[in-house]
C-alpha positions in Angstrom: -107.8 85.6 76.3 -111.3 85.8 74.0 -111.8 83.2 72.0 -112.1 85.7 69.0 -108.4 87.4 69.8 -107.1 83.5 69.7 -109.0 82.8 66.6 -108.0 85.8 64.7 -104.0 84.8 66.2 -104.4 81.9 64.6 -106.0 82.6 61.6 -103.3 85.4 60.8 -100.6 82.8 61.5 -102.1 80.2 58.8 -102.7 82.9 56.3 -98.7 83.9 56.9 -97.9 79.9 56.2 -99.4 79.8 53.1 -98.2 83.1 52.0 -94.4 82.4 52.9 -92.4 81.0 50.2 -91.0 78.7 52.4 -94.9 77.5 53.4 -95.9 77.5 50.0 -92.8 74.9 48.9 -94.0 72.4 51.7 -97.7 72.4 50.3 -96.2 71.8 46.8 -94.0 68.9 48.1 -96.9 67.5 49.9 -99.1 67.7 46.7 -96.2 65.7 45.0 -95.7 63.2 47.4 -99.8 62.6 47.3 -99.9 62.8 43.8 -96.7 60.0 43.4 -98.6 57.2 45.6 -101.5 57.3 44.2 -100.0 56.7 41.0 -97.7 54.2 42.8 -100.6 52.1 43.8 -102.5 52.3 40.5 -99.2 50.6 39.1 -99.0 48.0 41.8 -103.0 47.2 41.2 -102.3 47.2 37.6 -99.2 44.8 37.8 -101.3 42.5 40.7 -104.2 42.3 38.0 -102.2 41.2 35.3 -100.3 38.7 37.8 -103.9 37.1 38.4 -104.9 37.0 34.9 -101.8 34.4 34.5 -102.1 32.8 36.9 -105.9 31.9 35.8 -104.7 31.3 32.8 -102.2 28.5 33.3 -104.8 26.9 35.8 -107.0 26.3 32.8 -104.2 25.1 30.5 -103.8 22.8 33.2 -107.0 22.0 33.7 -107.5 21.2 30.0 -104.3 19.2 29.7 -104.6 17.0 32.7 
């Protein structure tokens, strides 16, 4: 086979994923699943920042007390 036969093959088969509705549902769900841990690990870096700032803070009470 040509290398340009096997390229178009493929190319036509890629362009029939997307197009399929069936295609086109995985992508979205892929897109979701993306867009869900990186807002997932925002949260945990948010939560782990605020854990810190405690614990800094009741070090220095501590400091200041004893």
């Amino acid at each position: 086979m040509k290398v340009g036969s096997v390229l178009k093959k493929t190319l036509k088969l890629v362009e029939n994923f997307f197009r399929d509705k069936y295609g086109g549902n995985m992508v979205e769900y892929a897109l979701l699943i993306g867009f869900s841990l990186f807002i997932f690990f925002i949260i945990v870096g948010i939560i782990t920042s605020l854990i810190n700032w405690t614990i800094g803070q009741s070090n220095g009470l501590f400091e200041l007390l004893g």
